[in-house]
C-alpha positions in Angstrom: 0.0 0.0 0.0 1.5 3.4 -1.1 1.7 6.2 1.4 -0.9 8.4 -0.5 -3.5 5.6 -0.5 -3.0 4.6 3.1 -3.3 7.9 4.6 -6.8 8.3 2.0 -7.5 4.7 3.8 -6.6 6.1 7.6 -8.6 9.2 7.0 -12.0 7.1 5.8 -11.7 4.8 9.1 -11.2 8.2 11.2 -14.2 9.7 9.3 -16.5 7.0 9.6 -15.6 6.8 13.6 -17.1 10.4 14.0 -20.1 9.4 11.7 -20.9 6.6 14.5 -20.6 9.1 17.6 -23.4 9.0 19.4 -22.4 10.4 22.8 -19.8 13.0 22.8 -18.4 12.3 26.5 -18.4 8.6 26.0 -15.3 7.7 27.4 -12.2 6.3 24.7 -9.0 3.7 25.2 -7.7 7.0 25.3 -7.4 6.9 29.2 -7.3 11.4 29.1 -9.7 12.0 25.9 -13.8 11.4 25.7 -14.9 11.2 22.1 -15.1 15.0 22.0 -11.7 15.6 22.8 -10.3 12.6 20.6 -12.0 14.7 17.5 -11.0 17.7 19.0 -7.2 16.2 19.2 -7.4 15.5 15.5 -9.4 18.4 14.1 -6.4 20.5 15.3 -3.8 17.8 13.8 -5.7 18.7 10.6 -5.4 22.4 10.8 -1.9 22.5 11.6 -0.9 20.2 8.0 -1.5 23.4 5.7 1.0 25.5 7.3 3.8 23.0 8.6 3.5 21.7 4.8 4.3 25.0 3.8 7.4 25.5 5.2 6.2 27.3 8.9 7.5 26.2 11.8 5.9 25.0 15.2 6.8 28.2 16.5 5.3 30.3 13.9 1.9 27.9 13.7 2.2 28.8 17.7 -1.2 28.2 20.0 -3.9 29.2 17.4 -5.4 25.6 17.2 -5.2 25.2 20.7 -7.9 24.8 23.3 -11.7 23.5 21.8 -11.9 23.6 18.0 -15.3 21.6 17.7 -17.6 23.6 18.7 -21.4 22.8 18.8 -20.8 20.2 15.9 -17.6 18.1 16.3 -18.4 16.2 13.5 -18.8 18.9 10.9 -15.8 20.1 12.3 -13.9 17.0 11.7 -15.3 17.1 8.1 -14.3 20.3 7.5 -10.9 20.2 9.0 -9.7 16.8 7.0 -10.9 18.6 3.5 -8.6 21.4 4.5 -6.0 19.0 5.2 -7.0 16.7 2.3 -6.5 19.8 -0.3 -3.0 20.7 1.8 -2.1 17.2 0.8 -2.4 17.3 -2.7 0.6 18.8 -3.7 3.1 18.1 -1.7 6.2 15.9 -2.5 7.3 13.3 -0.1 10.6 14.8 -0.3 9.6 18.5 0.8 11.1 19.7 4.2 8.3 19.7 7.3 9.3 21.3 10.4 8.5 19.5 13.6 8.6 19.8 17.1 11.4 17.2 17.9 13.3 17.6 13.9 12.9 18.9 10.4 11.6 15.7 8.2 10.8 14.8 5.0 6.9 15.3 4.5 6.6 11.6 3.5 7.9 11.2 7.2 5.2 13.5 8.9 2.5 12.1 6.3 3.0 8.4 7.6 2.6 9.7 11.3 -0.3 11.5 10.3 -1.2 8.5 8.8 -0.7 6.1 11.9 -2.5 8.5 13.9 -5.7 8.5 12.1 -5.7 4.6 12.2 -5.4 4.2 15.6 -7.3 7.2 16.7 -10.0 6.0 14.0 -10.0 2.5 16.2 -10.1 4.3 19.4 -13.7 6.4 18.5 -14.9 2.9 16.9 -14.1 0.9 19.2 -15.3 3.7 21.7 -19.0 3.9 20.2 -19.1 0.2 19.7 -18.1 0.0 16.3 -16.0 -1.7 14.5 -13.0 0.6 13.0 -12.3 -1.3 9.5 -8.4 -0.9 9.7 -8.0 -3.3 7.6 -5.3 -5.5 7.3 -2.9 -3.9 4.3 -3.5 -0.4 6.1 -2.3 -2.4 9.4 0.5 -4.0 8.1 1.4 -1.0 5.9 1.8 0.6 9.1 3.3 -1.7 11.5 6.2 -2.1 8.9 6.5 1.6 8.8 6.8 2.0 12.4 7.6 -0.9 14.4 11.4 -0.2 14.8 9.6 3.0 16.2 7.2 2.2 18.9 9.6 1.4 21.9 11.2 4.6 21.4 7.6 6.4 21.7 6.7 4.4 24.2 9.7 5.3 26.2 9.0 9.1 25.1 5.4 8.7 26.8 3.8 9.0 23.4 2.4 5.9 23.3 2.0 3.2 26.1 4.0 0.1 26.2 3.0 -2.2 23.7 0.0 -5.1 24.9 0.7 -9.0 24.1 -1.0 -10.4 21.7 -1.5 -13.7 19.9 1.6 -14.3 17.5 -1.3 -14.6 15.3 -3.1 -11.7 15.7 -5.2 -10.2 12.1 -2.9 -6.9 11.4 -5.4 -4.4 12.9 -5.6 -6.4 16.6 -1.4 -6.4 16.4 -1.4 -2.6 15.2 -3.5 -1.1 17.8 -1.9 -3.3 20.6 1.5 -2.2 19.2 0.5 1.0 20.0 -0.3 0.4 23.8 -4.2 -0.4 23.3 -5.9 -3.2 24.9 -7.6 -4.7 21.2 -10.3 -5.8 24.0 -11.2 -2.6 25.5 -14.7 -1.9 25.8 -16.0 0.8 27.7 -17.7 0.7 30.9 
């Protein structure tokens, strides 16, 4: 799976989590985010890829996405802040210089974490609102081969938490998300 068509993938699986939301404060695997402040988490992520793929820095971008950027809709604003994104996308080469917090990387790099994040995010609201998250399994793999090497690093960095066992066997979506420090069996209440 190219990167274009698995971040295209990772956004649909995001989108169709939000679609699902029923209850806004329904509680996520994400121990410090309800399903509000998931969306909220990656509504700003969205709003922040036209300028940091334009060449600004994290300190030029500064604090205007932070703080509550759904509003009264958090699903329209979801919509409307991936087709920003989406349009952002369209042009850039994987080779073009994106200024992050911890480095200056190739956008290809900061597309694939963009990428990752919308998966497992997009699992965390499904799985959240009881439904199921449609990873798939060449988006999965696509992504644990990408990242892998990775995770113990982020893990160690607090990004993530440390990864959950899992049957050696395990479809790609149910190693992915544990990879990432998820319980794949997490149901709320």
């Amino acid at each position: 799976m190219d990167l274009r068509e698995a971040h295209d993938h990772a956004r649909d699986v995001f989108d169709r989590a939000v679609r699902s939301v029923r209850d806004w404060n329904a509680p996520t695997p994400c121990a410090d985010w309800n399903a509000r402040q998931l969306v909220n988490h990656l509504v700003a992520e969205q709003l922040w890829v036209p300028h940091l793929v334009t060449g600004e820095t994290i300190e030029q971008v500064g604090d205007r996405y932070d703080g509550d950027r759904t509003g009264d809709d958090p699903a329209s604003a979801w919509s409307d802040a991936a087709e920003i994104a989406r349009q952002a996308w369209a042009e850039v080469p994987d080779d073009q210089p994106v200024h992050l917090s911890y480095a200056t990387v190739p956008a290809r790099d900061y597309r694939w974490q963009m990428t990752l994040d919308l998966a497992v995010h997009g699992w965390d609201l499904a799985t959240a609102t009881g439904h199921d998250a449609v990873i798939g399994d060449q988006l999965a793999e696509a992504l644990i081969g990408e990242f892998a090497p990775q995770i113990a690093q982020w893990a160690d960095a607090g990004i993530f938490a440390a990864p959950v066992a899992v049957a050696p066997d395990a479809d790609g979506p149910t190693r992915l998300v544990a990879l990432t420090g998820r319980d794949p069996g997490w149901r709320a209440g």
